[in-house]
mmCIF file of the N, C-alpha and C atoms, coordinates in Angstrom:
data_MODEL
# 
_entry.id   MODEL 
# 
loop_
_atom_site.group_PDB 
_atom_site.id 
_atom_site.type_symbol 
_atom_site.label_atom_id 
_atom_site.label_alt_id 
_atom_site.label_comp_id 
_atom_site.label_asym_id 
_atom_site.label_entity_id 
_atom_site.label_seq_id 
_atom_site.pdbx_PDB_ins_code 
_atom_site.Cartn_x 
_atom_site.Cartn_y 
_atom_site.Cartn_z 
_atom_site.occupancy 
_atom_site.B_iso_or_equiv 
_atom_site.pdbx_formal_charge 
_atom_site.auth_seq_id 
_atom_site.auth_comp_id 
_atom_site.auth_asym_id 
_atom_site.auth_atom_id 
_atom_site.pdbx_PDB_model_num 
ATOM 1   N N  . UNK A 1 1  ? 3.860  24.248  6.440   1.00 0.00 ? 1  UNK A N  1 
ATOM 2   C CA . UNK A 1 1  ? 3.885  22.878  5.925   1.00 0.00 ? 1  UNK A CA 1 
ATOM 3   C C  . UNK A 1 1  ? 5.078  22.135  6.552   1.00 0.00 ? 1  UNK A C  1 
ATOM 4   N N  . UNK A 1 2  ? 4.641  21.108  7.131   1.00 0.00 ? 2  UNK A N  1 
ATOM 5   C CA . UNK A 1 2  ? 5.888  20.327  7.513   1.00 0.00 ? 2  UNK A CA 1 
ATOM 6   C C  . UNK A 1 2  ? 6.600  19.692  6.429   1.00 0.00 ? 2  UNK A C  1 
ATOM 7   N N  . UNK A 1 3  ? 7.863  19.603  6.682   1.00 0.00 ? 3  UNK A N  1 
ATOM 8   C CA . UNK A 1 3  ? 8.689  18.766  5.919   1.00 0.00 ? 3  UNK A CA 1 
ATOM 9   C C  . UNK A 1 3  ? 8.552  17.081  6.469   1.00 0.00 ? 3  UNK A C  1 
ATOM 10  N N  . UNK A 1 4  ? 8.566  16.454  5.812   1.00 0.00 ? 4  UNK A N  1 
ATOM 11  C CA . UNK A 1 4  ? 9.116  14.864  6.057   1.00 0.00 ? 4  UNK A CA 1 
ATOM 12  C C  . UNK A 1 4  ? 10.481 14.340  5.729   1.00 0.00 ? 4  UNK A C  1 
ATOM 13  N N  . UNK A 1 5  ? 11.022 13.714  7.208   1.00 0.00 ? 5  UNK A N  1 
ATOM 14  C CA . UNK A 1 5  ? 11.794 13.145  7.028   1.00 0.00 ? 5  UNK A CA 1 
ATOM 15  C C  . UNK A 1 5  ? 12.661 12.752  6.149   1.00 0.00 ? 5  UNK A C  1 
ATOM 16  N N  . UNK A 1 6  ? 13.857 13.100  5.319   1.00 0.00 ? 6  UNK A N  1 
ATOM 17  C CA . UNK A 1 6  ? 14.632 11.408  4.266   1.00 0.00 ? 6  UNK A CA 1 
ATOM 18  C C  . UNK A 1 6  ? 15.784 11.059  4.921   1.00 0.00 ? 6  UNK A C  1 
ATOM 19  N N  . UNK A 1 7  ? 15.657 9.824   4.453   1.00 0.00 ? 7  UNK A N  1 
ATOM 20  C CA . UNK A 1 7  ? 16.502 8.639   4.812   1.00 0.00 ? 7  UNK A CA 1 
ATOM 21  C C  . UNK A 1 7  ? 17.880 9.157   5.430   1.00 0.00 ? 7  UNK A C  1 
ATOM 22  N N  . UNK A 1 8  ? 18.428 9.723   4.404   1.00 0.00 ? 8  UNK A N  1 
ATOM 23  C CA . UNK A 1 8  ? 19.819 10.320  4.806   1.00 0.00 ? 8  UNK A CA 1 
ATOM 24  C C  . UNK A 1 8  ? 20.172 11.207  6.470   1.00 0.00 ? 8  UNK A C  1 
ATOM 25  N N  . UNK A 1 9  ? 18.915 11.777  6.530   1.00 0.00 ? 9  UNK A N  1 
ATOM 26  C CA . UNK A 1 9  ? 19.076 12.752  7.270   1.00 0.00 ? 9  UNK A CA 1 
ATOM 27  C C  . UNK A 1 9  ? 18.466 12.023  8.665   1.00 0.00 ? 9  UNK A C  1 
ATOM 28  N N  . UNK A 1 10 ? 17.689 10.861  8.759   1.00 0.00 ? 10 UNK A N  1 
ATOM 29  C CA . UNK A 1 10 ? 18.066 10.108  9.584   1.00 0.00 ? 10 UNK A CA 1 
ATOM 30  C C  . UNK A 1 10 ? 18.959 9.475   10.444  1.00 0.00 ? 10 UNK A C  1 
ATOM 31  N N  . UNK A 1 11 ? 19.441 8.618   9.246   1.00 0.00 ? 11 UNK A N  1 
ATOM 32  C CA . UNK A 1 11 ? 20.654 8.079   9.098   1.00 0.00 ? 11 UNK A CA 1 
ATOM 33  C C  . UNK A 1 11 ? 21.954 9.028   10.209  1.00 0.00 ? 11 UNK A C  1 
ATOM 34  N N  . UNK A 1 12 ? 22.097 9.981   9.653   1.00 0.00 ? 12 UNK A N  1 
ATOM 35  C CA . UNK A 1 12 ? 23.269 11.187  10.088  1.00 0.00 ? 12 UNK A CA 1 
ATOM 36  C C  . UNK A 1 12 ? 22.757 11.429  11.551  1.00 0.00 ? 12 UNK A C  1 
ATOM 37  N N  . UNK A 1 13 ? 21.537 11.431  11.466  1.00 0.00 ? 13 UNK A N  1 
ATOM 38  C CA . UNK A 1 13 ? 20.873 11.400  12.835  1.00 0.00 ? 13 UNK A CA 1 
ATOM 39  C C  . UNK A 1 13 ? 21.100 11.209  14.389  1.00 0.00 ? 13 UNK A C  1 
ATOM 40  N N  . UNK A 1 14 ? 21.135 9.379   13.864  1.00 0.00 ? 14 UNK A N  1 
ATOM 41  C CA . UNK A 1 14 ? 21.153 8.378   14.369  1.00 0.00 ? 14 UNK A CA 1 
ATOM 42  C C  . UNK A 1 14 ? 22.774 7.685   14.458  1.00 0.00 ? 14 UNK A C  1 
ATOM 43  N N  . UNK A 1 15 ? 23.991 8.328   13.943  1.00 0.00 ? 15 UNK A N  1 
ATOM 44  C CA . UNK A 1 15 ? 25.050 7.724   13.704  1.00 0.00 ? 15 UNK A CA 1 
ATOM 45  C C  . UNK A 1 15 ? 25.247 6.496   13.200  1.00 0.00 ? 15 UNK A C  1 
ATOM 46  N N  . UNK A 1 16 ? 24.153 5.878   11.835  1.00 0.00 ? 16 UNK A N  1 
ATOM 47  C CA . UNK A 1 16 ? 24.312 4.916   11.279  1.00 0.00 ? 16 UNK A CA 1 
ATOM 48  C C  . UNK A 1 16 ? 24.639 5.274   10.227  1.00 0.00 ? 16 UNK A C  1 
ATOM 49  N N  . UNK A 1 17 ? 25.812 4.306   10.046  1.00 0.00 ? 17 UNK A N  1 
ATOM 50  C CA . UNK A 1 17 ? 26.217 4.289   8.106   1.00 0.00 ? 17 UNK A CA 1 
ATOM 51  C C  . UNK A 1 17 ? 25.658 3.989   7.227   1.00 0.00 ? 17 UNK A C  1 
ATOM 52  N N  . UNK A 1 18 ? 25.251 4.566   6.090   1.00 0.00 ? 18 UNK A N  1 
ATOM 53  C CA . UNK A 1 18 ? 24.733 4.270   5.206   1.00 0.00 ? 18 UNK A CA 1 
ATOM 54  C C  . UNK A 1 18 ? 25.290 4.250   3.485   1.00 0.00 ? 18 UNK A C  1 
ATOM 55  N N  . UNK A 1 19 ? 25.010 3.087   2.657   1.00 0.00 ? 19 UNK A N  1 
ATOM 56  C CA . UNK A 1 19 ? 25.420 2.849   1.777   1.00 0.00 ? 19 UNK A CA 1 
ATOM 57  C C  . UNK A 1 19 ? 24.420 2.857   0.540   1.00 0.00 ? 19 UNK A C  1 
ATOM 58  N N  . UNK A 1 20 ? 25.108 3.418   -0.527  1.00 0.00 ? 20 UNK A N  1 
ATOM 59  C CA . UNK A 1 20 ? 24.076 3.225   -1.512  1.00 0.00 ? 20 UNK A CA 1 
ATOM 60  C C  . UNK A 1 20 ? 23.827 2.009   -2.274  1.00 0.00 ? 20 UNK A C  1 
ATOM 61  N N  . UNK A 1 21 ? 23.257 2.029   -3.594  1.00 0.00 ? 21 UNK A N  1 
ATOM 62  C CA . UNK A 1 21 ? 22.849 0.516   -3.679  1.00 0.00 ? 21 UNK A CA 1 
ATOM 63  C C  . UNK A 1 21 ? 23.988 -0.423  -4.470  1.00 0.00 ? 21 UNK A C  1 
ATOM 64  N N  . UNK A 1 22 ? 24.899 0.365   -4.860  1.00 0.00 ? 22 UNK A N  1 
ATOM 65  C CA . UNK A 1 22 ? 25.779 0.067   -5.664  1.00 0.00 ? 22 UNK A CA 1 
ATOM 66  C C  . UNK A 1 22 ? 26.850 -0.927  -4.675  1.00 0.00 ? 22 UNK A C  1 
ATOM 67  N N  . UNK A 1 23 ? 27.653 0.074   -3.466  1.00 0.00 ? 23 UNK A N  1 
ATOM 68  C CA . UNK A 1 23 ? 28.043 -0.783  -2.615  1.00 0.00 ? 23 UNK A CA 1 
ATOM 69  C C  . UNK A 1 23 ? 27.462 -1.651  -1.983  1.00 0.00 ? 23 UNK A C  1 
ATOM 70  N N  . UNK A 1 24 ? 25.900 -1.745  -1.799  1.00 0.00 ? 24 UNK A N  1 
ATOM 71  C CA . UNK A 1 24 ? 25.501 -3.287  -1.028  1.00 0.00 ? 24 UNK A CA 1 
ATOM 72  C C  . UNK A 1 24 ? 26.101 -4.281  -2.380  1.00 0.00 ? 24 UNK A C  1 
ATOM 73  N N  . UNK A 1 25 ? 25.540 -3.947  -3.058  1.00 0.00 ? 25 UNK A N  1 
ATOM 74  C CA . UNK A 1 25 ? 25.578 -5.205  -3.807  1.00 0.00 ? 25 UNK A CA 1 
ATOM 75  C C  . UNK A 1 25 ? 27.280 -5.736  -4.253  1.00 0.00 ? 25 UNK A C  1 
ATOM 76  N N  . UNK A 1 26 ? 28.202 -4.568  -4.067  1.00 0.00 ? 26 UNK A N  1 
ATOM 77  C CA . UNK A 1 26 ? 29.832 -4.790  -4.243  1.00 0.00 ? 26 UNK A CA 1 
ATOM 78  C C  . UNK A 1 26 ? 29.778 -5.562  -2.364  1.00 0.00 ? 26 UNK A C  1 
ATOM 79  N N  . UNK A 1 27 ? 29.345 -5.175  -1.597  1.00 0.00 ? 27 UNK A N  1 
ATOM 80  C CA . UNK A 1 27 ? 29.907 -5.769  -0.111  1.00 0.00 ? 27 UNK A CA 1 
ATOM 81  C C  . UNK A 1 27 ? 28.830 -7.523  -0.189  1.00 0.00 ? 27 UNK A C  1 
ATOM 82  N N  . UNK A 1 28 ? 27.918 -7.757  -0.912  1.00 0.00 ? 28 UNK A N  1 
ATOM 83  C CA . UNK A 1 28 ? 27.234 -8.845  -0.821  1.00 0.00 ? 28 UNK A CA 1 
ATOM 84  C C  . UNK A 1 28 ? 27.777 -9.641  -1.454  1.00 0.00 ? 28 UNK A C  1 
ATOM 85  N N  . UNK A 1 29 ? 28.585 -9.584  -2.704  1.00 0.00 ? 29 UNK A N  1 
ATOM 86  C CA . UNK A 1 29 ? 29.784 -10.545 -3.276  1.00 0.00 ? 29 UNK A CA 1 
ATOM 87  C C  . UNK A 1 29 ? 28.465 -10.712 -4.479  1.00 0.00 ? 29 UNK A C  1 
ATOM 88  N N  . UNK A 1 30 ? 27.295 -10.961 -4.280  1.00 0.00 ? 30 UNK A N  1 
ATOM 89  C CA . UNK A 1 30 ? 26.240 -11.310 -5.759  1.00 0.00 ? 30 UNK A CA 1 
ATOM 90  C C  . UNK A 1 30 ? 26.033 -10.553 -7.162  1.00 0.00 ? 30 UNK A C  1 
ATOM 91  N N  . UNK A 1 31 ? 26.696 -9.153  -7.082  1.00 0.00 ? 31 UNK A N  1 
ATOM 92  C CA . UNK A 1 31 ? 26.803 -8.946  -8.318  1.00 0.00 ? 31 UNK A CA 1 
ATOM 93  C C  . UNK A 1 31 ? 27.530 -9.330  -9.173  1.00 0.00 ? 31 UNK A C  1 
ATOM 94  N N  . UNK A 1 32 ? 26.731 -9.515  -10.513 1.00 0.00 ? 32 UNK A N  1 
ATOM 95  C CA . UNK A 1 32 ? 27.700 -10.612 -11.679 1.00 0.00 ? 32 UNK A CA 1 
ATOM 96  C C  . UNK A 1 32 ? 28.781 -9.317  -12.717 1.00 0.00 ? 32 UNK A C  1 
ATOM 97  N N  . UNK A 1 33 ? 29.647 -9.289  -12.676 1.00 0.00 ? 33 UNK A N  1 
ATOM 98  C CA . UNK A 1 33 ? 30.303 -8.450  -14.075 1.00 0.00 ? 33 UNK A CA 1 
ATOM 99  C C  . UNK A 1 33 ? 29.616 -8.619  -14.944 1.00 0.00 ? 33 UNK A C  1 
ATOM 100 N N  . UNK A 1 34 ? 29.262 -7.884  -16.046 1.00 0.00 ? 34 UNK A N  1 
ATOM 101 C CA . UNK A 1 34 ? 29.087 -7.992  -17.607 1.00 0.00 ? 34 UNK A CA 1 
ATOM 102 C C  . UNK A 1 34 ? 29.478 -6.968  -17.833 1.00 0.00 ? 34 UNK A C  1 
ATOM 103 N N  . UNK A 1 35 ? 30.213 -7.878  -19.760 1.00 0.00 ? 35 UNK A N  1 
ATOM 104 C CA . UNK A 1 35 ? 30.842 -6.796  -20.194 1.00 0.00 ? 35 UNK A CA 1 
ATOM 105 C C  . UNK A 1 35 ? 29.985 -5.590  -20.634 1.00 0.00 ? 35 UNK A C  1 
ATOM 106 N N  . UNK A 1 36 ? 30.604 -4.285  -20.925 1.00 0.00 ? 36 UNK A N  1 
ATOM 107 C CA . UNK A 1 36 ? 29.656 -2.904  -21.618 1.00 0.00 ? 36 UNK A CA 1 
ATOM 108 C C  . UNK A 1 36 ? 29.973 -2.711  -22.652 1.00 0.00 ? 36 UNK A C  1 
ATOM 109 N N  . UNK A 1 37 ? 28.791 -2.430  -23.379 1.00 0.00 ? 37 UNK A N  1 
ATOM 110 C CA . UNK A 1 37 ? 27.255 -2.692  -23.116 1.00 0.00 ? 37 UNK A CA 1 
ATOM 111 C C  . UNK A 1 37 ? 27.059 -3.774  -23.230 1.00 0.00 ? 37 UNK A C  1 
ATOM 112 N N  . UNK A 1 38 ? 26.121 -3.860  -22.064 1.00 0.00 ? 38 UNK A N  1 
ATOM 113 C CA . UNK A 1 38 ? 25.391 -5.353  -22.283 1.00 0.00 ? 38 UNK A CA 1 
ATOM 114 C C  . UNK A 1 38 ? 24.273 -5.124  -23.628 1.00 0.00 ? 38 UNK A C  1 
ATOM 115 N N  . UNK A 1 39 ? 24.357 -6.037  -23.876 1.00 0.00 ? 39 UNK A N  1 
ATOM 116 C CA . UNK A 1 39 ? 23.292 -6.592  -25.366 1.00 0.00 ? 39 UNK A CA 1 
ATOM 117 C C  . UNK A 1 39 ? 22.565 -7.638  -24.798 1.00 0.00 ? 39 UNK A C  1 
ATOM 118 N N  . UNK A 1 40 ? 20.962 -7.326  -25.387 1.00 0.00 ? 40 UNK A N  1 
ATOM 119 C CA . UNK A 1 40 ? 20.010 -8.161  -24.987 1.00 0.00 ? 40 UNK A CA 1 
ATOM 120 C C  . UNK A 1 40 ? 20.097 -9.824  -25.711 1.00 0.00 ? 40 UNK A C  1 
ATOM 121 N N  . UNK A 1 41 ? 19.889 -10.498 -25.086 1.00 0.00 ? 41 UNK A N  1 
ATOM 122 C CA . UNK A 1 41 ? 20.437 -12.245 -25.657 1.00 0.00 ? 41 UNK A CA 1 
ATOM 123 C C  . UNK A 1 41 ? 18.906 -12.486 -26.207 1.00 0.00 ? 41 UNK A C  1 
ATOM 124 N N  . UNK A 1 42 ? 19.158 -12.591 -27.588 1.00 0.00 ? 42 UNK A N  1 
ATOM 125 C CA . UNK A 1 42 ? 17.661 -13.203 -28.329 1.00 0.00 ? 42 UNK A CA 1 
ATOM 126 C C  . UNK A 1 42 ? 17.916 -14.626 -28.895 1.00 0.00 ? 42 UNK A C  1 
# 
């Protein structure tokens, strides 16, 4: 059975950096703070 490919092991591959989703969104400046826990607004 072949294996398929993941991302990561591409990535390492290919000598591209890769980030998870947490830092895109810290390097994109668009994530908003809220305080914890957030509570649903009714």
């Amino acid at each position: 059975m072949k294996k398929e490919p993941k991302i990561p092991d591409v990535v390492e591959a290919m000598g591209v950096r890769s980030i998870n989703l947490r830092e895109f969104y810290d390097a994109s400046g668009d994530l908003i703070p809220l305080p914890y826990p957030i509570r649903p607004t009714l």
